[in-house]
C-alpha positions, 0 to 999 in steps of 0.5 A, spaced: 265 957 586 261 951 583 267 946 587 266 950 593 257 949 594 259 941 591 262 942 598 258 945 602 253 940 599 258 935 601 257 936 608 250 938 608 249 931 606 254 927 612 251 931 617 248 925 622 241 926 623 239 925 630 234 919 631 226 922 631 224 922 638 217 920 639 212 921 647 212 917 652 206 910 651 204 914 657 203 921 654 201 918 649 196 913 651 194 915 658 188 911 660 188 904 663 195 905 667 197 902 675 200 907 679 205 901 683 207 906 688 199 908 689 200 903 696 204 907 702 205 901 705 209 897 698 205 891 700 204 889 693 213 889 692 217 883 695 224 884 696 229 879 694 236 877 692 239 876 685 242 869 681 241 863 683 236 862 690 240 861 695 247 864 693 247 871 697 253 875 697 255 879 704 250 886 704 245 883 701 237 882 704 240 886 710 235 890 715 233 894 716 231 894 708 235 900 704 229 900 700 225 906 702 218 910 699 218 918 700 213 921 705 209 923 698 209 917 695 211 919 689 219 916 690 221 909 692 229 910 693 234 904 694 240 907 699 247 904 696 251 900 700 256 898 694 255 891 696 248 889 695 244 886 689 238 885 689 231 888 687 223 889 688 219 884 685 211 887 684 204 883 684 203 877 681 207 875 674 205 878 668 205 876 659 203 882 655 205 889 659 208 896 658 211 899 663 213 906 665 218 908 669 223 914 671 230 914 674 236 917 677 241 916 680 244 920 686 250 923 684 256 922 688 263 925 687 269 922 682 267 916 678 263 911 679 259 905 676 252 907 676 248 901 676 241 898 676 235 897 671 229 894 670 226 887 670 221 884 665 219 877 665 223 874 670 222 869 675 221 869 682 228 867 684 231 871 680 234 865 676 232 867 669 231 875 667 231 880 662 233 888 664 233 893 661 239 896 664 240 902 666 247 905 667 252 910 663 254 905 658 246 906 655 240 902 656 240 896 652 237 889 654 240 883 656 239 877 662 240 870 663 234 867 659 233 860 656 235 860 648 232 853 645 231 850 652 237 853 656 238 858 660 244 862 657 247 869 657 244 874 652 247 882 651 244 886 647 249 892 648 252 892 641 246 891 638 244 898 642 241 903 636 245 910 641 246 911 648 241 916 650 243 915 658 242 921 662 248 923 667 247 920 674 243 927 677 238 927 672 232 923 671 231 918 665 225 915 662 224 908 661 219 904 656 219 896 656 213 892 652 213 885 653 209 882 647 209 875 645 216 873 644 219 880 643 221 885 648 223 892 647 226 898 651 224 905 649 229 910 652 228 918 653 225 918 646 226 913 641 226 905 642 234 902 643 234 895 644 230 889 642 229 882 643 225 879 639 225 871 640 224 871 649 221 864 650 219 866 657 212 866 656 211 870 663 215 872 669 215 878 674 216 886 673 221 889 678 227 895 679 234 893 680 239 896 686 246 894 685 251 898 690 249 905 688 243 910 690 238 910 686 231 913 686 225 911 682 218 915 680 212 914 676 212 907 676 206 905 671 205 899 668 198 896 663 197 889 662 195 888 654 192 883 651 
């Protein structure tokens, strides 16, 4: 009996322990929040493609725009052509912010790259950014962003504390905060990425469209001291 309870103990004691989850900054701190899709008329978002400015692939900044907001106003979809990639740049370019924002893919039949993410201090030409992707690989950061002067490739996929991604159908929350040089991505219910030594001090917050339908809703977003 005693070697079957050490056991039991045994196990008890390697069982994983999930990650605590916590609400979202907009459930827990509602106050002072833009809504970006309050204006029908998205005069506020500019599209544009993405990489280096005048490198466009065949599909991208076709019209009409596949970018749509429902009638209600509450969901800005972007059709999936599965060639274009680019994204909606809004208002002007910010420092210190959070962001608020939910997604889905729209699921289609066999298996398929989902991808898109969000945009947080990248350049208007789409040059130099940092995503929060969004995808079923999990939500991580990653972007082409200057290291000691030089813009160079960073991927923070390995360094992703779980992926807690939703299946394509269902919606998913997003939380990315850019304080100083640091960079963090929450996602539905606890932080999963972090970059912490971001050497651009300003740059524009965005959504991202690459090939595959997907919808946005609840896009809120606080400037911070």
């Amino acid at each position: 009996m005693r070697f079957m309870a050490g056991v039991f103990i045994g196990l008890f004691l390697f069982v994983p322990v999930a990650s605590p989850q916590s609400q979202s900054a907009l459930d827990s701190d509602p106050g002072g929040w833009t809504n970006l899709l309050a204006d029908k008329s998205m005069k506020d978002w500019v599209r544009g493609p993405l990489g280096a400015a005048g490198q466009l692939r065949p599909g991208q900044m076709s019209d009409p725009s596949p970018w749509k907001l429902d009638p209600s106003g509450e969901i800005l979809t972007c059709a999936g052509d599965k060639v274009g990639h680019e994204w909606l740049r809004w208002g002007p370019d910010l420092g210190n912010f959070i962001a608020h924002v939910e997604w889905r893919f729209i699921k289609v039949e066999g298996e398929a790259p989902y991808n898109s993410g969000v945009f947080a201090r990248t350049s208007a030409d789409g040059a130099i950014w940092h995503q929060a992707q969004a995808g079923a690989a999990g939500g991580y950061l990653f972007g082409n962003t200057p290291v000691n002067g030089t813009a160079q490739r960073v991927n923070l996929r390995e360094k992703m504390t779980e992926n807690r991604v939703k299946p394509a159908g269902e919606w998913n929350t997003y939380k990315v905060r850019a304080v100083g040089k640091v960079i963090t991505l929450w996602v539905n219910g606890t932080t999963t990425s972090e970059l912490s030594d971001c050497e651009v001090p300003r740059g524009y917050f965005g959504v991202e469209a690459e090939g595959f339908s997907v919808e946005f809703r609840n896009i809120r977003l606080k400037q911070l001291p």
